[in-house]
C-alpha positions as CSV (number, residue, x, y, z in Angstrom):
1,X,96.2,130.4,67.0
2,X,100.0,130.9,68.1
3,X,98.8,132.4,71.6
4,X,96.4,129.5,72.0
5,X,99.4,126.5,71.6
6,X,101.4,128.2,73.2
7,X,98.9,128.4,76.3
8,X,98.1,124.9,75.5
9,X,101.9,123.6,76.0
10,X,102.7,125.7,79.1
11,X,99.5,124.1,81.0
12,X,100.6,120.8,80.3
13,X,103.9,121.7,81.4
14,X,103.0,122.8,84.6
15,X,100.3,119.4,85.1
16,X,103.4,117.2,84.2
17,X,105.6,118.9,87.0
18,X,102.8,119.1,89.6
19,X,102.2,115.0,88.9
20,X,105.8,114.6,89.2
21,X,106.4,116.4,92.6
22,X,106.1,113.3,94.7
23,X,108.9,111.3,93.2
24,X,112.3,111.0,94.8
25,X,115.1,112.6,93.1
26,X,118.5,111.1,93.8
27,X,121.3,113.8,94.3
28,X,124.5,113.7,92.3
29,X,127.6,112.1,94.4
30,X,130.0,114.7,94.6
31,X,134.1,113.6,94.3
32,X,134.7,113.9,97.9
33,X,132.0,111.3,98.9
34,X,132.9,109.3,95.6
35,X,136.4,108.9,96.3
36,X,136.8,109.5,100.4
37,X,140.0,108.4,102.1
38,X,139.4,104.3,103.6
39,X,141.4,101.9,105.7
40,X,141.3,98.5,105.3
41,X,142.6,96.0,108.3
42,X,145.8,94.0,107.3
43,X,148.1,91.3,109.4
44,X,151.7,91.6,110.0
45,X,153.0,88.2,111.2
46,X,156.5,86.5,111.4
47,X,157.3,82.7,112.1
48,X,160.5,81.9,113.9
49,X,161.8,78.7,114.0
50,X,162.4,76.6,117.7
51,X,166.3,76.5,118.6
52,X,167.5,74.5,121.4
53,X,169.8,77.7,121.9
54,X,167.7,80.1,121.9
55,X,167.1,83.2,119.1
56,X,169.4,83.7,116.3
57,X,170.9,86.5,115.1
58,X,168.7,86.6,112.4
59,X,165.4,85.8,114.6
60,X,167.0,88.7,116.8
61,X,166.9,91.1,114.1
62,X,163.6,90.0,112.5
63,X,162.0,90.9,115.8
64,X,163.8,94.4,116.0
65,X,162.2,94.8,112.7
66,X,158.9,93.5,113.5
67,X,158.9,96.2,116.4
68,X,159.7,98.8,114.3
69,X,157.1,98.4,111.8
70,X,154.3,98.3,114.6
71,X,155.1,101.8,115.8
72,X,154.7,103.1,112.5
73,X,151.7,101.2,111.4
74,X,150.7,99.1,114.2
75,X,147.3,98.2,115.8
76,X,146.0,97.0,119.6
77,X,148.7,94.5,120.4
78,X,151.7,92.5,119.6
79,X,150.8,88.7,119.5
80,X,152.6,85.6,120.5
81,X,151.8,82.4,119.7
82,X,153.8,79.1,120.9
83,X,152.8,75.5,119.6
84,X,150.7,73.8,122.1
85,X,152.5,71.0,123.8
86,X,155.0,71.0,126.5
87,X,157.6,70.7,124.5
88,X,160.4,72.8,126.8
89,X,162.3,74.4,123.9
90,X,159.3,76.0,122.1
91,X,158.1,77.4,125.4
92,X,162.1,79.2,125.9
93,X,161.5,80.5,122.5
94,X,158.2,81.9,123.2
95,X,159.1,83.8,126.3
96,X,162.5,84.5,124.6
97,X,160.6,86.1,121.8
98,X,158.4,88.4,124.3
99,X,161.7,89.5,126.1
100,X,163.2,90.7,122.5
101,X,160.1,92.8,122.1
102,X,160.7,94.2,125.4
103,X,164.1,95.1,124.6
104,X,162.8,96.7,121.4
105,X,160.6,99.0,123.3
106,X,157.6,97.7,123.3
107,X,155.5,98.0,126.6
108,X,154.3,94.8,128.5
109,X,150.8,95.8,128.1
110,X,151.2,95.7,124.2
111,X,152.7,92.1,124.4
112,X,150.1,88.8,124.4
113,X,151.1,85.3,125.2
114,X,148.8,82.4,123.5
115,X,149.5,79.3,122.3
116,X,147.9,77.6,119.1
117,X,146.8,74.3,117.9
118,X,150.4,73.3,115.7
119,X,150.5,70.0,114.2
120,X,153.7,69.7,115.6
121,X,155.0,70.5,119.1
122,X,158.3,72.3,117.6
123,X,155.6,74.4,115.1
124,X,157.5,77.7,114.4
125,X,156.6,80.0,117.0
126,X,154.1,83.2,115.4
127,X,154.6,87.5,116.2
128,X,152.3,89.4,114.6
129,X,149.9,91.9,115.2
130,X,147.2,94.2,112.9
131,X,147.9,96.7,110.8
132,X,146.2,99.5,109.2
133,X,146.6,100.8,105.2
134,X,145.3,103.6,103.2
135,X,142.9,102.2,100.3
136,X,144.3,103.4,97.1
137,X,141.9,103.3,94.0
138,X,142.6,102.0,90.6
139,X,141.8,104.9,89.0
140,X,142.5,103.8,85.2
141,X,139.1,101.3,86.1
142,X,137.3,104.2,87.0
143,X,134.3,105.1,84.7
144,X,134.3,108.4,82.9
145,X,132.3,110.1,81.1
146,X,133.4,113.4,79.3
147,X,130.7,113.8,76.5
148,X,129.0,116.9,76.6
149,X,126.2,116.9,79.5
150,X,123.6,119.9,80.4
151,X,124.1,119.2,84.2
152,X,126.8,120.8,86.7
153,X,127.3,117.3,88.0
154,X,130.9,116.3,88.8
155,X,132.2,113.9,85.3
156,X,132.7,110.5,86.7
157,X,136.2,109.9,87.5
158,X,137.1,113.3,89.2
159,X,139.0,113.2,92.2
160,X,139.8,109.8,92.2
161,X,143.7,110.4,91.6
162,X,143.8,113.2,94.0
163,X,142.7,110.9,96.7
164,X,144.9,107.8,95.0
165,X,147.9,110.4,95.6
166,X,146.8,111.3,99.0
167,X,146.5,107.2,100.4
168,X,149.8,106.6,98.9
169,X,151.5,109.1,100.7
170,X,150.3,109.3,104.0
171,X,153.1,107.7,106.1
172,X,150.8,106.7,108.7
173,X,147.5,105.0,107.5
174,X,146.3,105.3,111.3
175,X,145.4,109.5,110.6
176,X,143.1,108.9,108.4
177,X,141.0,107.2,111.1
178,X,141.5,109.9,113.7
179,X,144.0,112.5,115.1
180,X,147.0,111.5,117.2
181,X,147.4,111.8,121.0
182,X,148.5,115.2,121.8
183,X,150.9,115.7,124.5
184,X,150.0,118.2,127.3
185,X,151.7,121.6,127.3
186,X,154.3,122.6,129.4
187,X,152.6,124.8,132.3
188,X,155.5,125.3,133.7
189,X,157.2,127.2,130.7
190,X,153.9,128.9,130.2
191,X,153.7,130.0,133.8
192,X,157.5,131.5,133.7
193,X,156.8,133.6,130.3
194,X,153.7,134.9,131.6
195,X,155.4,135.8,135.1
196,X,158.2,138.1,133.1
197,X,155.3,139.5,131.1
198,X,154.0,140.8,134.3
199,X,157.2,141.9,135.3
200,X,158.1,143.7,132.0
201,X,161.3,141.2,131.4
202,X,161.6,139.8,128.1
203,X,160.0,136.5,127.9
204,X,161.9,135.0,125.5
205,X,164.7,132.4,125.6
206,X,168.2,133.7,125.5
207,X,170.1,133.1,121.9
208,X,173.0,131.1,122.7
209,X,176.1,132.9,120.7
210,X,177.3,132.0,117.6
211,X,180.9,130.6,117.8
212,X,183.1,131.0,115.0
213,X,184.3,127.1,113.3
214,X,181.3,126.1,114.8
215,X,179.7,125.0,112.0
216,X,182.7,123.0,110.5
217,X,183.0,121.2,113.5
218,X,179.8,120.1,113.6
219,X,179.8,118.6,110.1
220,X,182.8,116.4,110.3
């Protein structure tokens, strides 16, 4: 009788699987899909008053500023916006503000010109241009789940401050998009280590020699 329920359960077992063999069966996230490092765009801007006298000191160092923060974080190109209008001062501040990014370090070819529709022909003159940060999760709103499970599924909530930690201290948002520029290597050096190889010379640099006080010196 034991034999025969026991046969009786296993074919019905089998049936239920076979009928069940055409649905789709979703496949757990795993944390590093769940929580992958993101970018979202951002604006850096700055709105500088029209002198008759040109930039201030304070304009001058807001600039110097603004410059510095696009290196570091910086996307496409700097803009400039004047006030539409002809009023004569706005335009000397416009071009004024283009020459201080210049003199910041900024290439031409990073630097735009445009004006806008301002209400008011001496309308603060705009620098800006788009910037790049990491997304950093809120991890405390996260959804967990730490009962006791019968899966080998990932618990809800792992590896989101990992990646939290990782956004907020990447000092460049733009690597998480791709790879920076690499430089090309120095042939030349290549080409005069490889020639003493040959020769059987030593191919490496001579050490300079340490000088006694040396060291002092250097500190103060």
């Amino acid at each position: 009788m034991m034999r025969a329920l026991l046969l009786t359960v296993a074919a019905a077992t089998v049936l239920g699987a076979c009928a069940s063999t055409g649905a789709s069966v979703t496949q757990p996230v795993t944390p590093l899909s769940r929580y992958s490092l993101r970018v979202e765009p951002g604006l850096d801007r700055i709105a500088l008053a029209v002198h008759e006298d040109g930039l201030s000191y304070t304009q001058q160092a807001a600039i110097n500023d603004l410059a510095g923060r696009y290196f570091s974080s910086g996307v496409g190109a700097v803009r400039i916006e004047g006030p539409s209008g002809n009023d004569a001062a706005a335009a000397r501040q416009t071009w004024a503000v283009r020459s201080a990014l210049e003199s910041a370090g900024l290439p031409a070819d990073r630097i735009l010109v445009v004006s806008y529709a301002a209400p008011d022909p001496r309308a603060p003159v705009l620098a800006g241009f788009e910037t790049v940060r990491a997304v950093i999760p809120n991890c405390a709103a996260e959804p967990r789940a730490m009962e006791g499970r019968f899966s080998n599924s990932s618990s809800m909530g792992l590896g989101c401050a990992i990646n939290a930690n990782l956004a907020a201290q990447i000092a460049d948002p733009r690597d998480i998009v791709g790879h920076r520029p690499i430089s090309p290597a120095d042939s030349g050096r290549a080409a005069v280590v490889f020639d003493n190889y040959r020769r059987g010379e030593v191919t490496s640099a001579p050490q300079e020699p340490l000088v006694e006080g040396r060291l002092s010196q250097a500190v103060e």
